[in-house]
mmJSON file of the N, C-alpha and C atoms, coordinates in Angstrom:
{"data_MODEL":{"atom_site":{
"group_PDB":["ATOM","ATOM","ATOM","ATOM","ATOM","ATOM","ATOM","ATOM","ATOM","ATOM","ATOM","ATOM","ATOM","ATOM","ATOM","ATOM","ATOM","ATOM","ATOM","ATOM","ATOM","ATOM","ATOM","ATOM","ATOM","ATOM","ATOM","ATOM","ATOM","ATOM","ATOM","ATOM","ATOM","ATOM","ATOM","ATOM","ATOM","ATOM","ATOM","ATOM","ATOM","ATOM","ATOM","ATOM","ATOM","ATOM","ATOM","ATOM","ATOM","ATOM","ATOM","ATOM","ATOM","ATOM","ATOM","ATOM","ATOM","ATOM","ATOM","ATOM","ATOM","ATOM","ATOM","ATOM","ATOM","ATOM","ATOM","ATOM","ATOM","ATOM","ATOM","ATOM","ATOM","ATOM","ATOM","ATOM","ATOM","ATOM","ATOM","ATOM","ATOM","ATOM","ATOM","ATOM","ATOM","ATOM","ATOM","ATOM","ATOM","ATOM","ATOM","ATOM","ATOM","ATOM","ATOM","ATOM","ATOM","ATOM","ATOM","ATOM","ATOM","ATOM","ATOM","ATOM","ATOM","ATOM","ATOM","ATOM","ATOM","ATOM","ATOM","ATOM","ATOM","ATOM","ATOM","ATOM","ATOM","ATOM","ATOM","ATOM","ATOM","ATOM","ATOM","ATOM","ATOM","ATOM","ATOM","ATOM","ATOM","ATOM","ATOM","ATOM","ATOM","ATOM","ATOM","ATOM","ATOM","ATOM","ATOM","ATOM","ATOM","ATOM","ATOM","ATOM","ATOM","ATOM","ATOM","ATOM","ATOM","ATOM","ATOM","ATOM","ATOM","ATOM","ATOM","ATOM","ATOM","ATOM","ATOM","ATOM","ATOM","ATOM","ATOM","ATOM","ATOM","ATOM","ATOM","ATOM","ATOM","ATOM","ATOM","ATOM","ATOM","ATOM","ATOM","ATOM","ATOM","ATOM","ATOM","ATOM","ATOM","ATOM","ATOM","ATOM","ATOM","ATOM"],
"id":[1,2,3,4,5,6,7,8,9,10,11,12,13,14,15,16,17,18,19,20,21,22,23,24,25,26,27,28,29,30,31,32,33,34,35,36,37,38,39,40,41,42,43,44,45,46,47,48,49,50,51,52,53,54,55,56,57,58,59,60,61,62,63,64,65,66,67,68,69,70,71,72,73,74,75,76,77,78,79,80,81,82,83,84,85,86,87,88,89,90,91,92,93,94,95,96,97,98,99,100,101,102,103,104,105,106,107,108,109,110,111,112,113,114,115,116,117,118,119,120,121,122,123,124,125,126,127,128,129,130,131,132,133,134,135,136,137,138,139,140,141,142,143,144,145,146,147,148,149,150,151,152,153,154,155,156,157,158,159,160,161,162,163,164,165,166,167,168,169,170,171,172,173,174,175,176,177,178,179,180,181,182,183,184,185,186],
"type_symbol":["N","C","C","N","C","C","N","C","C","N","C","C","N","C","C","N","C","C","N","C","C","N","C","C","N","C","C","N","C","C","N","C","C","N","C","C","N","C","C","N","C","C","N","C","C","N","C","C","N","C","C","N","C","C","N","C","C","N","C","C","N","C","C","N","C","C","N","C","C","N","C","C","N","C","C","N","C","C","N","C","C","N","C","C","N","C","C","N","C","C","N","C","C","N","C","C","N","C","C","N","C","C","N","C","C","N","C","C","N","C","C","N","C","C","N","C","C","N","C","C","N","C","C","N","C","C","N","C","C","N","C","C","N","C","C","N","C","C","N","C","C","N","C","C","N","C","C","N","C","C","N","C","C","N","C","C","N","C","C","N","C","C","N","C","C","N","C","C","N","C","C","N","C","C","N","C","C","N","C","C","N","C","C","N","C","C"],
"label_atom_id":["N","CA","C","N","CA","C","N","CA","C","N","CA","C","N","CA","C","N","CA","C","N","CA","C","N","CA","C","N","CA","C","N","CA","C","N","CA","C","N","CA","C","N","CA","C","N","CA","C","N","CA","C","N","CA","C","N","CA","C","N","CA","C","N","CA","C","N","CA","C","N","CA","C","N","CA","C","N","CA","C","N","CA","C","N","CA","C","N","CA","C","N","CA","C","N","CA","C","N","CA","C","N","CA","C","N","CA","C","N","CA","C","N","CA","C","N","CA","C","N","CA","C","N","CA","C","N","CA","C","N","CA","C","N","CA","C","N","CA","C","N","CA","C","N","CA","C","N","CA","C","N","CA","C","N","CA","C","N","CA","C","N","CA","C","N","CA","C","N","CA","C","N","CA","C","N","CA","C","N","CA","C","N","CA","C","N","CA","C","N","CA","C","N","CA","C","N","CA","C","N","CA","C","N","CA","C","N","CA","C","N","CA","C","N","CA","C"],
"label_alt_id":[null,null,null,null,null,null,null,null,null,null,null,null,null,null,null,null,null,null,null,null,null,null,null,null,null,null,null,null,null,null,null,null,null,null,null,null,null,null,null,null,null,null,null,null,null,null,null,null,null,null,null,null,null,null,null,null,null,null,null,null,null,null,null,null,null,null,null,null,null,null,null,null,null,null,null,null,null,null,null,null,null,null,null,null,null,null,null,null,null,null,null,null,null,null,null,null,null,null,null,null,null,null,null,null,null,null,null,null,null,null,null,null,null,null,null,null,null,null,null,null,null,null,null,null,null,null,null,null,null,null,null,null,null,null,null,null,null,null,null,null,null,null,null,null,null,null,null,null,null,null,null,null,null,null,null,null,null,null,null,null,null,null,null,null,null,null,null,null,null,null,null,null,null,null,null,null,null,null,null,null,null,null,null,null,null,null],
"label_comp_id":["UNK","UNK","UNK","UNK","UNK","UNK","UNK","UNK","UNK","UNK","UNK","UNK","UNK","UNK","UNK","UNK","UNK","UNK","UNK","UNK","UNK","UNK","UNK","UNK","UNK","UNK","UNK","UNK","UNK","UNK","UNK","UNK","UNK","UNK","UNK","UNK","UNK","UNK","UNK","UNK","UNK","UNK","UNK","UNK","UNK","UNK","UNK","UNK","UNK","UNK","UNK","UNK","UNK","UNK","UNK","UNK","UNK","UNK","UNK","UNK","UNK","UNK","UNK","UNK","UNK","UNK","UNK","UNK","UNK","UNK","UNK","UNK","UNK","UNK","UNK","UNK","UNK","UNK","UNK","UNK","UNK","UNK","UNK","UNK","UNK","UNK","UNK","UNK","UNK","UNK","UNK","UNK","UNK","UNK","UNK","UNK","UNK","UNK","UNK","UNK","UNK","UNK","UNK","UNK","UNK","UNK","UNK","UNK","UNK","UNK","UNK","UNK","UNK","UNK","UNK","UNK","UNK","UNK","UNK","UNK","UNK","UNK","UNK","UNK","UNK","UNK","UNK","UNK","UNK","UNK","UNK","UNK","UNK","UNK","UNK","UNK","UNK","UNK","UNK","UNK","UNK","UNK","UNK","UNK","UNK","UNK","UNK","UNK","UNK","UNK","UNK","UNK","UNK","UNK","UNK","UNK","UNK","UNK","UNK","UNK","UNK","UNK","UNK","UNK","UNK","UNK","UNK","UNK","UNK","UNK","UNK","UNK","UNK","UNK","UNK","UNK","UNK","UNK","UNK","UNK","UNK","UNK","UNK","UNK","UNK","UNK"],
"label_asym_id":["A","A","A","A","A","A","A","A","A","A","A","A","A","A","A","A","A","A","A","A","A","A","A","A","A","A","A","A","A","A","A","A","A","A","A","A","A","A","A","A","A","A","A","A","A","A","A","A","A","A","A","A","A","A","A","A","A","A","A","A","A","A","A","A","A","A","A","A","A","A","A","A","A","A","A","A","A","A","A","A","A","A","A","A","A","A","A","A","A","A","A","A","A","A","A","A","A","A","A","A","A","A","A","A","A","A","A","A","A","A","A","A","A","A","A","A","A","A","A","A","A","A","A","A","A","A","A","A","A","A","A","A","A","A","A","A","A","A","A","A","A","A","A","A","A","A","A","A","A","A","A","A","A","A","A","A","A","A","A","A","A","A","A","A","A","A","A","A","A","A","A","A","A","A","A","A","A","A","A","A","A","A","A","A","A","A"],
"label_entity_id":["1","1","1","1","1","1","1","1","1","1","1","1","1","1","1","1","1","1","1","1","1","1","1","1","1","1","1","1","1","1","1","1","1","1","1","1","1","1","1","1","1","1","1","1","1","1","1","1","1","1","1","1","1","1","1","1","1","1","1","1","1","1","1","1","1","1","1","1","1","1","1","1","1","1","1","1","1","1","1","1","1","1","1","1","1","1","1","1","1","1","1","1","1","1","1","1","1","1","1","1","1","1","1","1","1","1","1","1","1","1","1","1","1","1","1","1","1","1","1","1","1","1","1","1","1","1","1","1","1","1","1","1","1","1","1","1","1","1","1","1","1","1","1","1","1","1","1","1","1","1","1","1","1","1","1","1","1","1","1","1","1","1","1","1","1","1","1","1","1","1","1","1","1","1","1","1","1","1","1","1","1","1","1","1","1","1"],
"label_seq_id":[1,1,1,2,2,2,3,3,3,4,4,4,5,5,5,6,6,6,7,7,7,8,8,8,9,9,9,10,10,10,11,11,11,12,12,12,13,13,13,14,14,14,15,15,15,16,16,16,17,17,17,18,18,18,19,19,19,20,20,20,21,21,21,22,22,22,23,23,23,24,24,24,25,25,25,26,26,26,27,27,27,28,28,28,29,29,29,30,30,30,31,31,31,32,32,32,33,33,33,34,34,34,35,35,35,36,36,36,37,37,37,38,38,38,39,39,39,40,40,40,41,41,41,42,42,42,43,43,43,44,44,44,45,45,45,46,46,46,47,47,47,48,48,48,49,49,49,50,50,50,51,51,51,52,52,52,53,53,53,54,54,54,55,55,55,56,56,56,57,57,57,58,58,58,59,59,59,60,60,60,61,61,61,62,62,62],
"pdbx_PDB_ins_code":[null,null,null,null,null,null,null,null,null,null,null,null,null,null,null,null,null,null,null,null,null,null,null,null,null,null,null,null,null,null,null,null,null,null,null,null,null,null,null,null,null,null,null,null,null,null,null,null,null,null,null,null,null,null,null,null,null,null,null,null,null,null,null,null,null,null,null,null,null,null,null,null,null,null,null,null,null,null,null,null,null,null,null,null,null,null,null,null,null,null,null,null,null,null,null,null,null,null,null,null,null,null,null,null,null,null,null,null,null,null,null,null,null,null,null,null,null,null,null,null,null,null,null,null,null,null,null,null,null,null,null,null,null,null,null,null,null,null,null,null,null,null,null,null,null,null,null,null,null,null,null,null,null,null,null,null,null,null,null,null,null,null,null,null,null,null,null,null,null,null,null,null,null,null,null,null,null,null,null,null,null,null,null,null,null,null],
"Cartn_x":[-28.678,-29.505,-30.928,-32.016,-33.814,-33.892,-35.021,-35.661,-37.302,-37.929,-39.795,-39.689,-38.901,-38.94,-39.073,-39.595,-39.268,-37.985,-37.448,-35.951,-36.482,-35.333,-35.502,-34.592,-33.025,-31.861,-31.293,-30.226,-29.438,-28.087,-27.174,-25.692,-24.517,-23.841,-22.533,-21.636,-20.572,-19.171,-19.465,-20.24,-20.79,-19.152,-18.01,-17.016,-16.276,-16.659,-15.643,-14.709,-14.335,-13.054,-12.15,-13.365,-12.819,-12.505,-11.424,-10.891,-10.869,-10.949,-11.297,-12.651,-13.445,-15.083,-15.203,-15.562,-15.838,-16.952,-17.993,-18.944,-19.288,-18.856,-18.87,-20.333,-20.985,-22.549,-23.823,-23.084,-24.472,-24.136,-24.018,-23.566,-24.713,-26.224,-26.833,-28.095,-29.228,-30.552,-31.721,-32.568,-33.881,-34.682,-35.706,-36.262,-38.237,-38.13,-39.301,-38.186,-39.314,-38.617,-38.676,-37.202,-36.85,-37.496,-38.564,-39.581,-39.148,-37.574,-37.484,-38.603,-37.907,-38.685,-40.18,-41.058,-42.188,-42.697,-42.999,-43.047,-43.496,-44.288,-44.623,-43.237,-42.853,-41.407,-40.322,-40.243,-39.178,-39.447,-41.015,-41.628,-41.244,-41.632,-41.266,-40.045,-38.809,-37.831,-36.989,-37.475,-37.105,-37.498,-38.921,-39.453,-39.043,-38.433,-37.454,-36.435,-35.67,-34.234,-34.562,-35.626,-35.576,-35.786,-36.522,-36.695,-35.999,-34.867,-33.793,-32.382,-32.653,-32.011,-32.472,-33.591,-34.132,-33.579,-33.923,-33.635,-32.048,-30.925,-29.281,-29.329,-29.851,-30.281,-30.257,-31.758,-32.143,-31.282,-30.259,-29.646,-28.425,-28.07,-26.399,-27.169,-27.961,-28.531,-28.689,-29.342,-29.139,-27.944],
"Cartn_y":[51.744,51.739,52.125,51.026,51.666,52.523,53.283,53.198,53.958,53.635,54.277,55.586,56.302,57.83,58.735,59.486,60.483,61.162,61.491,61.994,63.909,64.212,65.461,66.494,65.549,66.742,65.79,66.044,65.582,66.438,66.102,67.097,65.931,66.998,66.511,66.825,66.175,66.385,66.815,66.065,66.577,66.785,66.478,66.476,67.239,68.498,69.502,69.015,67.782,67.429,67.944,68.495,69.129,70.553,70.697,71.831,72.779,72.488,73.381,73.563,73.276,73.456,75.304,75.784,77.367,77.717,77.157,77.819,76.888,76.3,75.057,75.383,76.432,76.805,75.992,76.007,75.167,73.772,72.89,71.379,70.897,71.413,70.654,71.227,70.421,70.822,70.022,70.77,70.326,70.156,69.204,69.132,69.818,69.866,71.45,72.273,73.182,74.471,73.991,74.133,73.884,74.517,74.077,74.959,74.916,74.166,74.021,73.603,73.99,73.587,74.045,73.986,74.556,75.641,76.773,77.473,76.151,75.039,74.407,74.055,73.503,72.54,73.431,74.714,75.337,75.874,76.204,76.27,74.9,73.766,72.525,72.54,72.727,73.004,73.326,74.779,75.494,75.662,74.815,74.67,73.243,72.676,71.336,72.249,72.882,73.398,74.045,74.958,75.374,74.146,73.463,72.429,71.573,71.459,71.031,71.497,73.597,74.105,74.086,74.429,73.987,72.668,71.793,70.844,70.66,71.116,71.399,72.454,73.232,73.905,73.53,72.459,72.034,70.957,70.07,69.576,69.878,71.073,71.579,72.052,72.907,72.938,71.949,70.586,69.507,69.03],
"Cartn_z":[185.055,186.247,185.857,186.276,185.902,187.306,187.358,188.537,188.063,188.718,188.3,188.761,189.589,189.813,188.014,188.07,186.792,186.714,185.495,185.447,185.752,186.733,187.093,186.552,186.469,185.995,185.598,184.575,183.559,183.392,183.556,183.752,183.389,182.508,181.838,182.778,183.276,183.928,185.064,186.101,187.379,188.255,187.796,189.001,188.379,187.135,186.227,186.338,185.088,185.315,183.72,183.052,181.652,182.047,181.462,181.673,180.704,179.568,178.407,178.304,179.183,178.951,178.933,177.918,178.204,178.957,179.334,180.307,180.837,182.524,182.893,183.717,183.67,184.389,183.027,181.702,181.239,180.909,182.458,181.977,182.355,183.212,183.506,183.067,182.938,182.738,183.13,183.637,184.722,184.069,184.07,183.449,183.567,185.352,185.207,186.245,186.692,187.425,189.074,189.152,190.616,191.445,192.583,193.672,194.837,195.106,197.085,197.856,198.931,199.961,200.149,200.798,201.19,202.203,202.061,203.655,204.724,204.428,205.834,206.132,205.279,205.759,206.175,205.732,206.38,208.05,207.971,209.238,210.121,209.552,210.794,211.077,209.868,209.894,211.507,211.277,212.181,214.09,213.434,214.931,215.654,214.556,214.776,215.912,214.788,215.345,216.83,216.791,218.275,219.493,219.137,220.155,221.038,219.384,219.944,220.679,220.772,221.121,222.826,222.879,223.949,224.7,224.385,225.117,225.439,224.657,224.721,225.886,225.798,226.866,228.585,228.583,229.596,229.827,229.093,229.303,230.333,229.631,230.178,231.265,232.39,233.542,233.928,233.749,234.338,234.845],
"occupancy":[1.0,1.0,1.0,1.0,1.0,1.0,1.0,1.0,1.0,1.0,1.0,1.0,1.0,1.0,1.0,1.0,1.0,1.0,1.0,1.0,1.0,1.0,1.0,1.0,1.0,1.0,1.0,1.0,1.0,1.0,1.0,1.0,1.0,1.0,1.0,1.0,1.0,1.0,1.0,1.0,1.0,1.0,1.0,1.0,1.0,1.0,1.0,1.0,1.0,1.0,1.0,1.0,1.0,1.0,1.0,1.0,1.0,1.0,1.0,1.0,1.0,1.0,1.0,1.0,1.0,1.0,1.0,1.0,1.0,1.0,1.0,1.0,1.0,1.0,1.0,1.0,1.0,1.0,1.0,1.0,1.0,1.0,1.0,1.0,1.0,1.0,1.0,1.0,1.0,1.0,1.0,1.0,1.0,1.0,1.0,1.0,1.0,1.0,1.0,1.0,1.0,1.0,1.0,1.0,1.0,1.0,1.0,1.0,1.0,1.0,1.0,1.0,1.0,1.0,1.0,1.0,1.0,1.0,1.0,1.0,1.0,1.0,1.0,1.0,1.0,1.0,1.0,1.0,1.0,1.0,1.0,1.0,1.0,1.0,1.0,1.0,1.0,1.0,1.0,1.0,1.0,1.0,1.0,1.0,1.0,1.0,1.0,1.0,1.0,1.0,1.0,1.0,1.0,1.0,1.0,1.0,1.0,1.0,1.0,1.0,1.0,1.0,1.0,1.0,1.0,1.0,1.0,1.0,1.0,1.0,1.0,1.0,1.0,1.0,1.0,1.0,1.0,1.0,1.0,1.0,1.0,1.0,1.0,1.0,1.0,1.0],
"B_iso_or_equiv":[0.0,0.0,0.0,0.0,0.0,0.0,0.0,0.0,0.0,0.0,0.0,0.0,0.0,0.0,0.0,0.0,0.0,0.0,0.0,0.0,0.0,0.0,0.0,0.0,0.0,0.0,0.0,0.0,0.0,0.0,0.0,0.0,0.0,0.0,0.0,0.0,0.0,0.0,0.0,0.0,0.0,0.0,0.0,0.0,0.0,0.0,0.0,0.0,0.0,0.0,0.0,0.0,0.0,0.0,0.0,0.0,0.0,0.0,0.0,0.0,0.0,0.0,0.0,0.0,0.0,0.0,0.0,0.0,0.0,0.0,0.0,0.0,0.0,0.0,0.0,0.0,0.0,0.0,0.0,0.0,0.0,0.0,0.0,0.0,0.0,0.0,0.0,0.0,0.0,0.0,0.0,0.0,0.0,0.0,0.0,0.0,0.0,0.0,0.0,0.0,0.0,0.0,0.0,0.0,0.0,0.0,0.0,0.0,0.0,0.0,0.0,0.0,0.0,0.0,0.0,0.0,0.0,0.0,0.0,0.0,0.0,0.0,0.0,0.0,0.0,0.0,0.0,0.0,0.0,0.0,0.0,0.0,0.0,0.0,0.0,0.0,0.0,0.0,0.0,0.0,0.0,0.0,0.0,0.0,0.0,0.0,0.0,0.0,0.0,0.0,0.0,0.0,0.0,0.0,0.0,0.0,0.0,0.0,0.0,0.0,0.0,0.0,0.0,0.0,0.0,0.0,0.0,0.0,0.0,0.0,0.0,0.0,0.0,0.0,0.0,0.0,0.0,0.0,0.0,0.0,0.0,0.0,0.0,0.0,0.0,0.0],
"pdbx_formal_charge":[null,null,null,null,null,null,null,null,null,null,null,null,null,null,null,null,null,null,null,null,null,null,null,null,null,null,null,null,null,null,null,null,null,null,null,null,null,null,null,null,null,null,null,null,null,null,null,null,null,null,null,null,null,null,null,null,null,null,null,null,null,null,null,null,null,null,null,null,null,null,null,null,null,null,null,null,null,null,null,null,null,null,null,null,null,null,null,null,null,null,null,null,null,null,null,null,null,null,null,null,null,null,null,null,null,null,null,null,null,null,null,null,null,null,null,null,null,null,null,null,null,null,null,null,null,null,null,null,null,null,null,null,null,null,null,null,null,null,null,null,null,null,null,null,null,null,null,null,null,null,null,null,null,null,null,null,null,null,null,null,null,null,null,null,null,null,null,null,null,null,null,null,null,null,null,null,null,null,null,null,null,null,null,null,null,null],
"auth_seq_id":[1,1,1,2,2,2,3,3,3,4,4,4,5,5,5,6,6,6,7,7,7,8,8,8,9,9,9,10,10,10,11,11,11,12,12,12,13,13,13,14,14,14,15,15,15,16,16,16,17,17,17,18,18,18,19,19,19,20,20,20,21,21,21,22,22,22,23,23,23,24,24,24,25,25,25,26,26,26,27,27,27,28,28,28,29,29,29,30,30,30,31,31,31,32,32,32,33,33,33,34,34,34,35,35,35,36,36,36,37,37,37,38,38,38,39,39,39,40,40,40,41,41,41,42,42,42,43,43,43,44,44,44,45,45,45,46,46,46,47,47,47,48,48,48,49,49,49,50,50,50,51,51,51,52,52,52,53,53,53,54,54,54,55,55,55,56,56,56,57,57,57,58,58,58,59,59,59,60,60,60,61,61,61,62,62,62],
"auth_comp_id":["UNK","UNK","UNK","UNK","UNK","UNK","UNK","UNK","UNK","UNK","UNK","UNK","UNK","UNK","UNK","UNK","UNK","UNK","UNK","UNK","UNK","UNK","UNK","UNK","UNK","UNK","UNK","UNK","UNK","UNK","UNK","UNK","UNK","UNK","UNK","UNK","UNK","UNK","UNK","UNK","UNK","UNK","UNK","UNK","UNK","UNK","UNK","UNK","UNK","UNK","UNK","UNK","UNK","UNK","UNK","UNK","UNK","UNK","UNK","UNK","UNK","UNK","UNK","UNK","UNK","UNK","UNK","UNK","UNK","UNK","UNK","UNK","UNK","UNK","UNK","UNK","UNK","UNK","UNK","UNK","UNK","UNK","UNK","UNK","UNK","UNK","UNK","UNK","UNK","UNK","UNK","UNK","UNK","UNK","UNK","UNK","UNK","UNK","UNK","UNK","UNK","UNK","UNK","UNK","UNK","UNK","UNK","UNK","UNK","UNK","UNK","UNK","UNK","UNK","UNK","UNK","UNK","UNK","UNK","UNK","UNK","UNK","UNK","UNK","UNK","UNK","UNK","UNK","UNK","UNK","UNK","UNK","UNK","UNK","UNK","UNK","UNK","UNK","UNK","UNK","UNK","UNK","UNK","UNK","UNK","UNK","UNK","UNK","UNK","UNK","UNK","UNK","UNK","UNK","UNK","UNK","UNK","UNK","UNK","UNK","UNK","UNK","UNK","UNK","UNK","UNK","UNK","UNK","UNK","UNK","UNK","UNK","UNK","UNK","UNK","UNK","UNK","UNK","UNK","UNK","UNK","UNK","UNK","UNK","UNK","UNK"],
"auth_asym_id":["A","A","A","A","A","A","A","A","A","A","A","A","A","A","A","A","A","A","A","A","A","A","A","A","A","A","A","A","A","A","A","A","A","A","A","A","A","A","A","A","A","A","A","A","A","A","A","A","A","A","A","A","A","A","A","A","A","A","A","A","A","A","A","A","A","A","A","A","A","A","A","A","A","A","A","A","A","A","A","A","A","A","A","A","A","A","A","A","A","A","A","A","A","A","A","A","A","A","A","A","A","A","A","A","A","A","A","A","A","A","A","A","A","A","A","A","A","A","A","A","A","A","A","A","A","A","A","A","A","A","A","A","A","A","A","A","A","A","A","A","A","A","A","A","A","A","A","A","A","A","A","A","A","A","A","A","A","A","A","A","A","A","A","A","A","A","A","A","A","A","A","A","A","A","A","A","A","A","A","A","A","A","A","A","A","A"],
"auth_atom_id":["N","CA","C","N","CA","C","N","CA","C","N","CA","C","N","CA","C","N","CA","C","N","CA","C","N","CA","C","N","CA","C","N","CA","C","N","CA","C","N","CA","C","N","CA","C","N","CA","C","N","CA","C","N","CA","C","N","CA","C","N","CA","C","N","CA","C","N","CA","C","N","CA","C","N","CA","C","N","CA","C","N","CA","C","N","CA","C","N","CA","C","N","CA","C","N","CA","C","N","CA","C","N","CA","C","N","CA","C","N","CA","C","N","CA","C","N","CA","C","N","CA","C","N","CA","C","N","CA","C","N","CA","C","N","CA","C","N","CA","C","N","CA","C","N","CA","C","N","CA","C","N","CA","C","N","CA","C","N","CA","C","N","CA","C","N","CA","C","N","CA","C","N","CA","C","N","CA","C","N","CA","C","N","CA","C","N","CA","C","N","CA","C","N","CA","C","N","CA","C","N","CA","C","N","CA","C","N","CA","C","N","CA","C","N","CA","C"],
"pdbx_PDB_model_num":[1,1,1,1,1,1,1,1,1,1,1,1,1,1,1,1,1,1,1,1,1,1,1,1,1,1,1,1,1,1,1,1,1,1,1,1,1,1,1,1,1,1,1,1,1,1,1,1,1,1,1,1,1,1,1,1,1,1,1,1,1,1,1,1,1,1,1,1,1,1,1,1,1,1,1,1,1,1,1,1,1,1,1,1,1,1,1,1,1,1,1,1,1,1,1,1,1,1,1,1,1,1,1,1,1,1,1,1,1,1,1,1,1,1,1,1,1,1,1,1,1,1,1,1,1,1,1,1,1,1,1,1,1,1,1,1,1,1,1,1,1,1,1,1,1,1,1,1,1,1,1,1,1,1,1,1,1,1,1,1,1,1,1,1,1,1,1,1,1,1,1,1,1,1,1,1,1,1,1,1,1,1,1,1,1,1]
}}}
């Protein structure tokens, strides 16, 4: 498979199906340092989630 994205992670036996593997925590490796999400995005995130609690809300009163 090509694709133009850059390679990010690389991992042996993603479905641990070896069973004699002695430390099945170093099968994979990143290639920079994993950063998550963003404070904005966890902020929209969440102001997603209320909105939509809100409106479940105004619904069930309806």
């Amino acid at each position: 498979m090509t694709s133009s994205s850059p390679l990010v992670k690389a991992e042996v036996d993603p479905e641990r199906r070896i069973v004699l593997d002695r430390n099945p925590w170093n099968n994979a490796r990143y290639t920079k340092k994993y950063e998550g999400p963003s404070a904005a995005a966890k902020g929209r995130t969440y102001a997603l989630h209320l909105v939509e609690i809100l409106l479940s809300m105004l619904w069930g009163v309806l």
